[in-house]
MIMILO-508750 format. One record per atom (N, C-alpha, C, O): atom name; residue in one letter; z, x, y; residue number from 1. Coordinates in nm, 3 decimals, always signed. Each point is the difference from the previous one (the first is absolute). Layout:
BEGIN
a,r,zz,xx,yy,k
CA,A,Z,X,Y,NUM
...
This chain:
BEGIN
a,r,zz,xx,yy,k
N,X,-4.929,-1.462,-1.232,1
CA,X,-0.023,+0.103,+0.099,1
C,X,+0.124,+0.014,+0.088,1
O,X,+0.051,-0.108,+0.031,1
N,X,-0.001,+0.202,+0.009,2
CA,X,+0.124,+0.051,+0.104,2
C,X,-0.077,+0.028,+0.103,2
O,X,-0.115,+0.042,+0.014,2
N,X,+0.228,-0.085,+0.077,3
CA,X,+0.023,+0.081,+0.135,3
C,X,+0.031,+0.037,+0.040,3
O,X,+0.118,-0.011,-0.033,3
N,X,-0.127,+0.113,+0.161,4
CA,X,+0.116,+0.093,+0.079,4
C,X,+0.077,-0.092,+0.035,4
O,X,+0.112,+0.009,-0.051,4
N,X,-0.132,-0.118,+0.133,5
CA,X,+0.052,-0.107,+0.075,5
C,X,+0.138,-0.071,-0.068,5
O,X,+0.104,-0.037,+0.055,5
N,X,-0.147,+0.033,-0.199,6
CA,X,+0.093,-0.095,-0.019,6
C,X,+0.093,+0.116,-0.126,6
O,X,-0.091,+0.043,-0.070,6
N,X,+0.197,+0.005,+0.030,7
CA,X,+0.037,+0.092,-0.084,7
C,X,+0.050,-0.102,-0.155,7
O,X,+0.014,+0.053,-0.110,7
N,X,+0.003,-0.180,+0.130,8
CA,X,+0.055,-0.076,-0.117,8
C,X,-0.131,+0.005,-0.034,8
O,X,+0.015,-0.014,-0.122,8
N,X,-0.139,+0.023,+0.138,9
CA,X,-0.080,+0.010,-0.067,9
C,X,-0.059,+0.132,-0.053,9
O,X,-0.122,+0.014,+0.004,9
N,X,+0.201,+0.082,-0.051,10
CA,X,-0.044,+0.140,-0.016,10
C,X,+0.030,-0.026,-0.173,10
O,X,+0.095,-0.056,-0.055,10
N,X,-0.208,+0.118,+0.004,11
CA,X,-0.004,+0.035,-0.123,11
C,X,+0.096,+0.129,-0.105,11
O,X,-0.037,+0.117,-0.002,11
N,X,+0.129,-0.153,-0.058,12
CA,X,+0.083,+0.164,-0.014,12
C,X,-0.011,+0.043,-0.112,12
O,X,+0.056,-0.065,-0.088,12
N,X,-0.117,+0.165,+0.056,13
CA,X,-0.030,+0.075,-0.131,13
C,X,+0.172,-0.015,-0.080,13
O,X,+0.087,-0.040,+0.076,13
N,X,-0.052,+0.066,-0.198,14
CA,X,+0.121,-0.031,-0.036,14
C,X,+0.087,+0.151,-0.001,14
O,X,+0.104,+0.012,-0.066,14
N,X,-0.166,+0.104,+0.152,15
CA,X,+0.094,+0.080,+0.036,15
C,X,+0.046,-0.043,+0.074,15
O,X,+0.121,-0.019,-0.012,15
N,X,-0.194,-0.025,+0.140,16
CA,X,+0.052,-0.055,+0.133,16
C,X,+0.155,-0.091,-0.020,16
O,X,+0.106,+0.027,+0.056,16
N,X,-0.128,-0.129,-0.143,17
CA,X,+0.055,-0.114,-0.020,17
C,X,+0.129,+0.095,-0.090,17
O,X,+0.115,-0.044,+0.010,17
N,X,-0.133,+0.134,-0.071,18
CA,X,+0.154,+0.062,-0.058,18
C,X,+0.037,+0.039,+0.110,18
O,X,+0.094,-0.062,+0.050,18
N,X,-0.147,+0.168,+0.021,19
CA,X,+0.053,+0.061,+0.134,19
C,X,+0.067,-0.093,+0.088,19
O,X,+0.103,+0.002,+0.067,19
N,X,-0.201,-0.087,-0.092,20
CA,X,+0.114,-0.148,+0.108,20
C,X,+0.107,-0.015,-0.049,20
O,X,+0.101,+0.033,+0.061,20
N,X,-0.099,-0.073,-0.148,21
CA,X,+0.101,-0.074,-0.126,21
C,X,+0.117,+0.112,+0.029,21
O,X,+0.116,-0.040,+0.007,21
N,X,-0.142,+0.162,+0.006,22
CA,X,+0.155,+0.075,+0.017,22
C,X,+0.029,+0.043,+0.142,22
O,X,+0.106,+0.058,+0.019,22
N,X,-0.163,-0.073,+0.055,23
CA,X,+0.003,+0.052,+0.140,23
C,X,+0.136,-0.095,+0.092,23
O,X,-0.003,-0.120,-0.029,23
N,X,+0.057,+0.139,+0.080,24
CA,X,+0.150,-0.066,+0.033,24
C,X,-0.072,-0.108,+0.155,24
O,X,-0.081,+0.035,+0.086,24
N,X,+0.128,-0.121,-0.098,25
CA,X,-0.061,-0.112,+0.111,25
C,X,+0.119,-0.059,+0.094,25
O,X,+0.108,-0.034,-0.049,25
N,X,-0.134,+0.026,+0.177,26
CA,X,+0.098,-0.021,+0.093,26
C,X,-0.089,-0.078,+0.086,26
O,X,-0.122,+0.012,+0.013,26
N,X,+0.239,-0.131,+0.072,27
CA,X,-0.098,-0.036,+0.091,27
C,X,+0.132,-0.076,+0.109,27
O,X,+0.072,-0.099,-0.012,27
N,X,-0.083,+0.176,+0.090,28
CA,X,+0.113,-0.078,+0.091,28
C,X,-0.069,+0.029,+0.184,28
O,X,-0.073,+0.081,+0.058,28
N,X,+0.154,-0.205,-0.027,29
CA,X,-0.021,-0.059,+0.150,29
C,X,+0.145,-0.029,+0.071,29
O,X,+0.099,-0.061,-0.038,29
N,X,-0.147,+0.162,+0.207,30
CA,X,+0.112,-0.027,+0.049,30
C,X,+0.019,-0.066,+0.134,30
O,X,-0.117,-0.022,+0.032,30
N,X,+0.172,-0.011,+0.039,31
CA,X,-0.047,-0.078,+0.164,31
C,X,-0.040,+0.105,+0.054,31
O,X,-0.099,-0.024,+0.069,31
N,X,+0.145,+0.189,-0.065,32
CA,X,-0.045,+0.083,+0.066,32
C,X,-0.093,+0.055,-0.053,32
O,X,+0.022,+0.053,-0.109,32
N,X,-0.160,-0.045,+0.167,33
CA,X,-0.111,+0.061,-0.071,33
C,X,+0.002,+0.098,-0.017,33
O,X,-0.067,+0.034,-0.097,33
N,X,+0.146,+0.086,+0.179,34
CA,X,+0.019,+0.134,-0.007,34
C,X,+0.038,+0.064,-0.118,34
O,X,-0.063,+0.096,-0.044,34
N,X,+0.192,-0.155,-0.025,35
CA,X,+0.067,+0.012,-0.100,35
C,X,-0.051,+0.005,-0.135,35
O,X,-0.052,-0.105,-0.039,35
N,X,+0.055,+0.217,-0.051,36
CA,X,-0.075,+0.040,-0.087,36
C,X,+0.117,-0.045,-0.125,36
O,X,+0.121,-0.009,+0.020,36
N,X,-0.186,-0.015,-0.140,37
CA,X,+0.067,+0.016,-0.168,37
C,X,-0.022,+0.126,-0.008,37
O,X,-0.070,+0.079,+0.064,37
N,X,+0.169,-0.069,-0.188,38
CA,X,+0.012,+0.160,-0.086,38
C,X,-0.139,+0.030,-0.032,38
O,X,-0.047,+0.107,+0.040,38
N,X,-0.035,-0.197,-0.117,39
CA,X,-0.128,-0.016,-0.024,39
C,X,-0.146,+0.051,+0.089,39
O,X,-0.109,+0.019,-0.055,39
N,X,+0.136,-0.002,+0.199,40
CA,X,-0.060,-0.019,+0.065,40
C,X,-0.137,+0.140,+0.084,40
O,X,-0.092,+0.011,+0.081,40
N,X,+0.197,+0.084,-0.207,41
CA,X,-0.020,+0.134,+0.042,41
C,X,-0.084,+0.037,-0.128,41
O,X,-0.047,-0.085,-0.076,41
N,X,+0.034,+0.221,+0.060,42
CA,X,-0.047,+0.095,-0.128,42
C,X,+0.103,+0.001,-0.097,42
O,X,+0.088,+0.083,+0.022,42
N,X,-0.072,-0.166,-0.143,43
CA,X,+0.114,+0.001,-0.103,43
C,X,-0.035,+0.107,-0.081,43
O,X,-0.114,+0.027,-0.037,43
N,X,+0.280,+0.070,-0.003,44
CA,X,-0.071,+0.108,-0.031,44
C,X,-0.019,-0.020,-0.156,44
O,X,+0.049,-0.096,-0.060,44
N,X,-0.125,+0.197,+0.001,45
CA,X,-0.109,-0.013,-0.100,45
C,X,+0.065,-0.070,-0.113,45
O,X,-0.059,-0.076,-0.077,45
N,X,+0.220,+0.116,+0.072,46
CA,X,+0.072,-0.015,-0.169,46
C,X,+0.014,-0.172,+0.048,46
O,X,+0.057,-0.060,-0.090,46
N,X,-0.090,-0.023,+0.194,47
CA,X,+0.028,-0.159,-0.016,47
C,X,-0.080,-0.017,-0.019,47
O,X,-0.010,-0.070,-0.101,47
N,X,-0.148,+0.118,+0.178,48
CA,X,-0.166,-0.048,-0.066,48
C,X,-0.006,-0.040,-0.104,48
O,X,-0.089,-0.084,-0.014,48
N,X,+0.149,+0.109,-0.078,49
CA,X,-0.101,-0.007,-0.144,49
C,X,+0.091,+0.052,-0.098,49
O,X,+0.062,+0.102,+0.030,49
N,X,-0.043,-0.158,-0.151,50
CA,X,+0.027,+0.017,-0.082,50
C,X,+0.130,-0.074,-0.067,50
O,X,+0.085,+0.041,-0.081,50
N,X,-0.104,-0.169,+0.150,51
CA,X,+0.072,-0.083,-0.024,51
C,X,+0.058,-0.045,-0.150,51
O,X,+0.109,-0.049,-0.029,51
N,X,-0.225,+0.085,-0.058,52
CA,X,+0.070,-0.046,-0.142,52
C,X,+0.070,+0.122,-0.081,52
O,X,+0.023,-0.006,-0.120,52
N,X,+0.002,+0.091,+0.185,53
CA,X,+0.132,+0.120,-0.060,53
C,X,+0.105,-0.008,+0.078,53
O,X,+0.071,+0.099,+0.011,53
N,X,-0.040,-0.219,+0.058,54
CA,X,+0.124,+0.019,+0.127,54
C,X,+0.077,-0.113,-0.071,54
O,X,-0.072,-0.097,-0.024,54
N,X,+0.158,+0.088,-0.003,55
CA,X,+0.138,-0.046,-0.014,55
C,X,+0.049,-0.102,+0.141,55
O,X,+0.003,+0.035,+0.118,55
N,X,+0.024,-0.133,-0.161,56
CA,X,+0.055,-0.125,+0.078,56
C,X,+0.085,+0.051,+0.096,56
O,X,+0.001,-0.063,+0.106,56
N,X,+0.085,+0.177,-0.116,57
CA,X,+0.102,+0.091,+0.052,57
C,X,-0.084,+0.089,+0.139,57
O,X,+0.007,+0.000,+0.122,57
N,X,-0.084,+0.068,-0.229,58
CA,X,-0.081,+0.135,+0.127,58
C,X,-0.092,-0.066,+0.124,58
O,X,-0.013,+0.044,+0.114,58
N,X,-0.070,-0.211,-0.198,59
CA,X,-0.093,-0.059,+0.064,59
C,X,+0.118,-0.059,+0.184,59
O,X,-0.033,+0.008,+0.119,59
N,X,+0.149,-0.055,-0.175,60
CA,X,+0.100,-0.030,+0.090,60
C,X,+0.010,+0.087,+0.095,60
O,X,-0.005,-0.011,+0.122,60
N,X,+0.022,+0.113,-0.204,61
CA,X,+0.097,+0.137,+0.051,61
C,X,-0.123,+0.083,+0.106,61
O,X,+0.033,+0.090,+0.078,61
N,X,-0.146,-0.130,-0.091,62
CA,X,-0.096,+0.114,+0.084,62
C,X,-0.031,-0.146,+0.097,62
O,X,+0.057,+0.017,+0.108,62
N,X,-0.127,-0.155,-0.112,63
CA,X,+0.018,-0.106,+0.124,63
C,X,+0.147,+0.011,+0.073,63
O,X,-0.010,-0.015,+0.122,63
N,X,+0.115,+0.032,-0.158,64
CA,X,+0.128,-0.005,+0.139,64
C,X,-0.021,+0.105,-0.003,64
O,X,+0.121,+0.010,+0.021,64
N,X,-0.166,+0.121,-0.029,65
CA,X,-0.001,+0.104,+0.068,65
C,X,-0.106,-0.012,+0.142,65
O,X,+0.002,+0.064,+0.106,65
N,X,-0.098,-0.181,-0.158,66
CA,X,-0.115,-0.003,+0.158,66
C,X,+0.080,-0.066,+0.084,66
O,X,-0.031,+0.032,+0.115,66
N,X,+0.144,-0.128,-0.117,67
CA,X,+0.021,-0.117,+0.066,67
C,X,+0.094,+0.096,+0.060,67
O,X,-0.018,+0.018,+0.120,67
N,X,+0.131,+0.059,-0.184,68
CA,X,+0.085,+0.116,+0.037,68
C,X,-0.036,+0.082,+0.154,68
O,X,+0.057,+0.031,+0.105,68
N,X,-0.232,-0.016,-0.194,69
CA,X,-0.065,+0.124,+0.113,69
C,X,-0.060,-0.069,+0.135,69
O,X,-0.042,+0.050,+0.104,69
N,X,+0.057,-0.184,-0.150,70
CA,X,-0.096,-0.090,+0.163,70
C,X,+0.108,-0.016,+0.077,70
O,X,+0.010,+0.050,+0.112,70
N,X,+0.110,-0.146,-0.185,71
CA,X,+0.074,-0.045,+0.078,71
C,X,+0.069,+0.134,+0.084,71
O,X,+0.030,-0.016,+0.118,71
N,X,-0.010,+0.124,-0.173,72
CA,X,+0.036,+0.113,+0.073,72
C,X,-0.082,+0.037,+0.114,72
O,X,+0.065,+0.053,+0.089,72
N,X,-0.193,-0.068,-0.067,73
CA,X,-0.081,+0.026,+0.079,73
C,X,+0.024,-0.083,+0.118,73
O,X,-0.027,+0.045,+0.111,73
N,X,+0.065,-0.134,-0.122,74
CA,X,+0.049,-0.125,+0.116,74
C,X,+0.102,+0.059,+0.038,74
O,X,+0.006,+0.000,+0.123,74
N,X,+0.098,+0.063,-0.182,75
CA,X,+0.176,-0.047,+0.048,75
C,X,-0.049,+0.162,+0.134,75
O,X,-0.092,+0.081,+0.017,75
N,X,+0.250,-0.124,+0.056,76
CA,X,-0.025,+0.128,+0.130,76
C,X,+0.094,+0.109,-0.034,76
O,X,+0.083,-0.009,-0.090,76
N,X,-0.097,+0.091,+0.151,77
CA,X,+0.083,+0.152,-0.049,77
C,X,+0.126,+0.021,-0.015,77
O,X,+0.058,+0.096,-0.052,77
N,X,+0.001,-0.235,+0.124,78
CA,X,+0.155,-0.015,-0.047,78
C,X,+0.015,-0.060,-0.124,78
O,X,+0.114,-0.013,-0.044,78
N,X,-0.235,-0.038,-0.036,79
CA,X,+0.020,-0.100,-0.058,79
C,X,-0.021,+0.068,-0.160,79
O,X,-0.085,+0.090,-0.008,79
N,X,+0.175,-0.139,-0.148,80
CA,X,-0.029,+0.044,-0.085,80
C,X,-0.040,-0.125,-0.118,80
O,X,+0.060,-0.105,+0.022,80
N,X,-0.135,+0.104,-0.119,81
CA,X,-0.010,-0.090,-0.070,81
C,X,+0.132,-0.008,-0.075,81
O,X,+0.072,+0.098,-0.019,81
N,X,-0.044,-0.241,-0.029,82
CA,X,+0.094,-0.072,-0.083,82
C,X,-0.085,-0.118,-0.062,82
O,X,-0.111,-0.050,+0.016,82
N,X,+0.253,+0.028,-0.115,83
CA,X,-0.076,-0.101,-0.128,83
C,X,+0.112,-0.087,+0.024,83
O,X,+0.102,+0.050,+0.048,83
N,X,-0.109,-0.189,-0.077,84
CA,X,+0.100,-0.141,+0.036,84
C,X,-0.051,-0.005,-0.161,84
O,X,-0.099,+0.063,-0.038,84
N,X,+0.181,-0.148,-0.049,85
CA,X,-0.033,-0.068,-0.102,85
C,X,+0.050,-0.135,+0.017,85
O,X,+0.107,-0.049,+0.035,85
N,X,-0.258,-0.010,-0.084,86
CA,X,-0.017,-0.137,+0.050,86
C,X,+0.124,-0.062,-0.161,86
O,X,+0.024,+0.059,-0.105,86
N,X,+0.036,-0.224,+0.166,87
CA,X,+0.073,-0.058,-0.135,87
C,X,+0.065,+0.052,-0.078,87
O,X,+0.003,-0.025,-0.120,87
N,X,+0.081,+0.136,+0.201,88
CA,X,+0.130,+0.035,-0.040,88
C,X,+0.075,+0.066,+0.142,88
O,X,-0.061,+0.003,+0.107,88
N,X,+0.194,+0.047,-0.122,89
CA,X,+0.081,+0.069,+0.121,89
C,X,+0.029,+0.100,-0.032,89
O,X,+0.105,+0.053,+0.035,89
N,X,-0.224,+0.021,-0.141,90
CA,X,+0.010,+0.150,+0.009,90
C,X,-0.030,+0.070,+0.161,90
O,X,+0.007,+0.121,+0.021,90
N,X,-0.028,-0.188,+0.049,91
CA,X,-0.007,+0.073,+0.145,91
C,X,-0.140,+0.060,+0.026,91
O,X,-0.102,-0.042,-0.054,91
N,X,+0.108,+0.141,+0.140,92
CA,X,-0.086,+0.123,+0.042,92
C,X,+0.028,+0.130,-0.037,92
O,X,+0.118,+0.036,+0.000,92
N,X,-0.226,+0.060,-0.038,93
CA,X,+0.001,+0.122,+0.007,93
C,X,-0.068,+0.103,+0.076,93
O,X,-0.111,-0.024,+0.047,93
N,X,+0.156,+0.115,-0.034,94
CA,X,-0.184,+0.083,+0.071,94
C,X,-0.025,+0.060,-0.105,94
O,X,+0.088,+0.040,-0.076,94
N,X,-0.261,-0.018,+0.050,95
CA,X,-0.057,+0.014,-0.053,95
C,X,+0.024,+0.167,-0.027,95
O,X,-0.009,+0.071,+0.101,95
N,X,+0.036,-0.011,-0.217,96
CA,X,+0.000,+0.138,-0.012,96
C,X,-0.079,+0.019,-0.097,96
O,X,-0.062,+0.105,+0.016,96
N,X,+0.031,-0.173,-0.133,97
CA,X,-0.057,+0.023,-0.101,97
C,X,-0.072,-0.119,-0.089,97
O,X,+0.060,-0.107,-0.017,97
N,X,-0.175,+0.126,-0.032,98
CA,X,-0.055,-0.100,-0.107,98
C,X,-0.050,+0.082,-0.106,98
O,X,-0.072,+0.099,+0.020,98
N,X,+0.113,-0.144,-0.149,99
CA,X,-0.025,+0.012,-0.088,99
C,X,-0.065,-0.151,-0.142,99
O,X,+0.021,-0.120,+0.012,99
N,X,-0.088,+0.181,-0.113,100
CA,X,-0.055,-0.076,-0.110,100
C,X,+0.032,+0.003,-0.098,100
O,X,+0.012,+0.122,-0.013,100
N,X,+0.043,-0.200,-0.168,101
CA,X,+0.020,+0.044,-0.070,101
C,X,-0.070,-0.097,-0.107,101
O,X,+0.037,-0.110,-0.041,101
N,X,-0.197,+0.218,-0.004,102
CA,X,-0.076,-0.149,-0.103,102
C,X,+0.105,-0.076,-0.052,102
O,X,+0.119,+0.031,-0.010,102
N,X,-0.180,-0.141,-0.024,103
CA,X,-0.109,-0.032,-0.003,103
C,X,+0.002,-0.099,+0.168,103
O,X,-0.086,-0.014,+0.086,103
N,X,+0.214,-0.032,-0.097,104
CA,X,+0.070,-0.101,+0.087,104
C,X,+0.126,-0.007,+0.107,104
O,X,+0.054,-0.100,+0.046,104
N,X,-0.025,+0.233,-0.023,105
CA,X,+0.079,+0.019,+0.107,105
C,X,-0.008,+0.075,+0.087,105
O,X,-0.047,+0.114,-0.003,105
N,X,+0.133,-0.216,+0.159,106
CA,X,-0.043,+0.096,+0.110,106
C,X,+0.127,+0.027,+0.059,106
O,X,+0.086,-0.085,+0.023,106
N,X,-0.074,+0.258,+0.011,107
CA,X,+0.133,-0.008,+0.079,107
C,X,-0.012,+0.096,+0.135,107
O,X,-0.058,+0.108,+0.004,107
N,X,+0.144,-0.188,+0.131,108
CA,X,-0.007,+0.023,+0.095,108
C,X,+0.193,+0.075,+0.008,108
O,X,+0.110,-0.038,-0.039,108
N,X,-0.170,+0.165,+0.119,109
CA,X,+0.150,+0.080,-0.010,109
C,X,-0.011,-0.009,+0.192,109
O,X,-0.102,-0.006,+0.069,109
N,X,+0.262,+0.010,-0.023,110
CA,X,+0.054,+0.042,+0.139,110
C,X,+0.102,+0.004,+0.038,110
O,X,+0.058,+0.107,-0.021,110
N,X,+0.003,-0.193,+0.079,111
CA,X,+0.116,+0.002,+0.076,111
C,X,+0.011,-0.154,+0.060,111
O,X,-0.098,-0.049,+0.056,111
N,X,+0.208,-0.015,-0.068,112
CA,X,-0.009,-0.164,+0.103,112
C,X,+0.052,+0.037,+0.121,112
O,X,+0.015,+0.114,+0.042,112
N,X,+0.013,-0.226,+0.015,113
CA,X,+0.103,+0.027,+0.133,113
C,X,+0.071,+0.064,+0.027,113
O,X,-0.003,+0.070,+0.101,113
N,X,+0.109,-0.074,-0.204,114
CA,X,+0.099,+0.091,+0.026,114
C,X,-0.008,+0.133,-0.017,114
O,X,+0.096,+0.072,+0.028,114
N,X,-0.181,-0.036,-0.063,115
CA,X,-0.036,+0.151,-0.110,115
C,X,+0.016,+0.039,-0.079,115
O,X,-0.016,+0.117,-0.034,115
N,X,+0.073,-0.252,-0.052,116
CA,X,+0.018,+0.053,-0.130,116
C,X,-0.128,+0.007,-0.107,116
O,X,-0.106,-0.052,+0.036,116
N,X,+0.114,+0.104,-0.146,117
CA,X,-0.171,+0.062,-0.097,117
C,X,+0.001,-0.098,-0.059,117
O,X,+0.097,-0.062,-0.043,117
N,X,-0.264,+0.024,+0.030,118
CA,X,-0.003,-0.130,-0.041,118
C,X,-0.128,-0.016,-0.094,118
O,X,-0.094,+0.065,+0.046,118
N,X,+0.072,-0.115,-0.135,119
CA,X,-0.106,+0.006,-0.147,119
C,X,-0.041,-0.148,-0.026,119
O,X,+0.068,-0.074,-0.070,119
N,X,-0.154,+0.047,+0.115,120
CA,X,-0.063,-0.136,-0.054,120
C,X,-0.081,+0.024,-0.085,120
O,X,-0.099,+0.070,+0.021,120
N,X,+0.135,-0.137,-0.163,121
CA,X,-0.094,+0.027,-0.123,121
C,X,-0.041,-0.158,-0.007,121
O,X,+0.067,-0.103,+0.002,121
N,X,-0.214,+0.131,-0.013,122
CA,X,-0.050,-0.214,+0.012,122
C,X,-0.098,+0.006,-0.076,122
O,X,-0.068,+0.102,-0.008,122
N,X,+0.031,-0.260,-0.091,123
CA,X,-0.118,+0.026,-0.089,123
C,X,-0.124,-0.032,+0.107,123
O,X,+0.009,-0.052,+0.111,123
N,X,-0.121,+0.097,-0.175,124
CA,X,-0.136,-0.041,+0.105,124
C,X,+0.015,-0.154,+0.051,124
O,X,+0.003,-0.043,+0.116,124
N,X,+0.004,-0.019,-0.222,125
CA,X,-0.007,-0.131,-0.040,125
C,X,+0.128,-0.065,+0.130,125
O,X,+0.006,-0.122,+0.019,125
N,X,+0.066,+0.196,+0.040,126
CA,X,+0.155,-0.055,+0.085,126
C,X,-0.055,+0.075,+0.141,126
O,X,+0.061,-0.016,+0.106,126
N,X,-0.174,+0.094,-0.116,127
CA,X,-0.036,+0.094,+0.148,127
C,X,+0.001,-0.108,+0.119,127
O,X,-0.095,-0.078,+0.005,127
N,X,+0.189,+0.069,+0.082,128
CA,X,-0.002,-0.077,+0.126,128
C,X,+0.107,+0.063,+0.088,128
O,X,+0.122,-0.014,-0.005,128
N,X,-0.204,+0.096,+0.096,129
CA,X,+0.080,+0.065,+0.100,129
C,X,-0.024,-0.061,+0.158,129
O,X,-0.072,-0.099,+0.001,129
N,X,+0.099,+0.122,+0.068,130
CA,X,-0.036,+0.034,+0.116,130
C,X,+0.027,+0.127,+0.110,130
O,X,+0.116,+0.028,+0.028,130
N,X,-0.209,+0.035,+0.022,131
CA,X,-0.036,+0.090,+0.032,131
C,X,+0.082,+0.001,+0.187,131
O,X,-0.031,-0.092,+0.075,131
N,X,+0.134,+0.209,-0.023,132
CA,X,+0.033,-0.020,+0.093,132
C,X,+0.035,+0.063,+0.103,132
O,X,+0.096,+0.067,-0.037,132
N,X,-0.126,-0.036,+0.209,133
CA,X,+0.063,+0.096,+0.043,133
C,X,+0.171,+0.033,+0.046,133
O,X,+0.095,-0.059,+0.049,133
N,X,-0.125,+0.171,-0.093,134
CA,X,+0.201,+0.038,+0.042,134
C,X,-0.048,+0.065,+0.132,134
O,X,-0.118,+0.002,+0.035,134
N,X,+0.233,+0.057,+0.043,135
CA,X,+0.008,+0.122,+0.054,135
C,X,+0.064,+0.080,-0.071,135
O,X,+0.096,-0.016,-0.075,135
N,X,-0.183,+0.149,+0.120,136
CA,X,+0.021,+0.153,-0.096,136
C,X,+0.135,-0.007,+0.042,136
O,X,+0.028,-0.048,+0.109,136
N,X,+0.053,+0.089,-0.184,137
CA,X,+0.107,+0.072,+0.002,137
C,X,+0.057,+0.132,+0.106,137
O,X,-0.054,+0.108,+0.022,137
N,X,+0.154,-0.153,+0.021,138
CA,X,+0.008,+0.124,+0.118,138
C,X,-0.011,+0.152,-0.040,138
O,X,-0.065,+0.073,+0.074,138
N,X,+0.123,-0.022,-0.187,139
CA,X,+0.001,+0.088,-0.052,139
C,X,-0.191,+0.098,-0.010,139
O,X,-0.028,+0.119,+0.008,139
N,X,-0.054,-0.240,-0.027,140
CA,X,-0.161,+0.034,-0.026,140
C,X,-0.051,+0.010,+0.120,140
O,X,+0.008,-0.087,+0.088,140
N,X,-0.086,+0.238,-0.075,141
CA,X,-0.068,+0.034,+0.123,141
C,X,-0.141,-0.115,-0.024,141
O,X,-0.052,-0.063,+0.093,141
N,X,+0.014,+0.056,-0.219,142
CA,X,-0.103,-0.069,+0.025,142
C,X,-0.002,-0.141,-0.117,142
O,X,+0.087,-0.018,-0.084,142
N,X,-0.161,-0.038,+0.097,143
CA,X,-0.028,-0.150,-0.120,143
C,X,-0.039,+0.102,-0.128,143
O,X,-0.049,+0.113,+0.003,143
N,X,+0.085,-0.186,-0.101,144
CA,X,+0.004,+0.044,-0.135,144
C,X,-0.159,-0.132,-0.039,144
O,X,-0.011,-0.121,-0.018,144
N,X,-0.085,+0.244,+0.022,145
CA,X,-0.103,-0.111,-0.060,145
C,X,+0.000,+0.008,-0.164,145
O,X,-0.046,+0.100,-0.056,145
N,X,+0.085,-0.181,+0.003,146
CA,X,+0.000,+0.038,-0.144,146
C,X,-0.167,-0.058,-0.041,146
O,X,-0.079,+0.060,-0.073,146
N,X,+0.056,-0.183,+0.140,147
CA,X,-0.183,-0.035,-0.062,147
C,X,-0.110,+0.096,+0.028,147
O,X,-0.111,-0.016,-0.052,147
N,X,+0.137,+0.116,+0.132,148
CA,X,-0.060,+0.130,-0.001,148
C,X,-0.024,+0.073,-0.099,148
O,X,-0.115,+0.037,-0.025,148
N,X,+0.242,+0.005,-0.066,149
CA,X,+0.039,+0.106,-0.095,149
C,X,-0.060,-0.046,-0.114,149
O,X,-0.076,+0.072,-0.065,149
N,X,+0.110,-0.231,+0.022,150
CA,X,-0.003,-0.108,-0.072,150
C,X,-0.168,+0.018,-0.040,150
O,X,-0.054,+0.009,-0.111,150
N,X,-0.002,-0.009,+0.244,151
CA,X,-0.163,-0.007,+0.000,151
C,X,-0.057,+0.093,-0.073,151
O,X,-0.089,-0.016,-0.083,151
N,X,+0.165,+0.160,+0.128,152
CA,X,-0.039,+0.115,+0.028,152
C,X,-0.025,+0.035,-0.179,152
O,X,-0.089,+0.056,-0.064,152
N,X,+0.248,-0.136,+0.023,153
CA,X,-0.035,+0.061,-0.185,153
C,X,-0.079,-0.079,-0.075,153
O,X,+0.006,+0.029,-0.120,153
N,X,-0.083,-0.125,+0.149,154
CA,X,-0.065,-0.096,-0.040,154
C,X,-0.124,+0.064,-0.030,154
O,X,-0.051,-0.011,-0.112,154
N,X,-0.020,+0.103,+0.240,155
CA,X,-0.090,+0.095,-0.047,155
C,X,+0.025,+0.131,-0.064,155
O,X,-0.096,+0.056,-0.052,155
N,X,+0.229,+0.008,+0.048,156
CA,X,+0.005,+0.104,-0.110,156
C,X,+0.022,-0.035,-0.110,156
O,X,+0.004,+0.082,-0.092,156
């Protein structure tokens, strides 16, 4: 017999249990309770589901697009996202572009420090960035949200 009370004891028909089985799972804790994951919101429909036609590449390529779109939500209006790559001295870039290429690659396009154009092509399997604020550029009336746009084609 189940209960409301307790949910490890819920019985799951074996749709349920596929639906689980592909549904993307996150679980993070921070000292500030305020502070939300990418996860934390309405994920839009193309990450829900349908996990076993996605490519090791796209599955990558649509999760750093949430982490893209949170951590942007934090930074302040002077502020633009950048990428550090962790275990090497490829440097920093700002973020202008992400792209996927099945089955297994992910590439992040921008600019580093200096301004010069810059193409990180990385296998899934090597994905270790870190996520960072710059200040916008004097030239930009406003922050370049790219995890916006990023989001935005995820549902078209």
């Amino acid at each position: 017999m189940t209960t409301d009370q307790d949910p490890q004891s819920k019985i799951l028909t074996s749709a349920e249990m596929a639906e689980n089985a592909i549904l993307p799972i996150v679980h993070e804790v921070h000292t500030d309770p305020e502070k939300t994951g990418p996860m934390s919101g309405n994920l839009p429909s193309k990450i829900k589901g349908g996990a076993e036609s996605k490519s090791p590449a796209r599955w990558a390529y649509e999760r750093v697009i949430l982490y893209i779109q949170n951590f942007e939500q934090q930074l302040k209006p002077d502020q633009d996202v950048a990428m550090g790559f962790t275990g090497g001295d490829a440097g920093v870039i700002r973020i202008e572009g992400l792209g996927y290429f099945d089955p297994d690659i992910i590439t992040f396009y921008g600019t580093n420090e200096d301004g010069a154009k810059t193409q990180l092509v990385q296998h899934v399997t090597q994905l270790n960035v870190m996520l960072m604020a710059m200040p916008v550029l004097p030239e930009q009336e406003e922050p370049n949200r790219i995890g916006f746009r990023l989001a935005r084609d995820l549902e078209e």
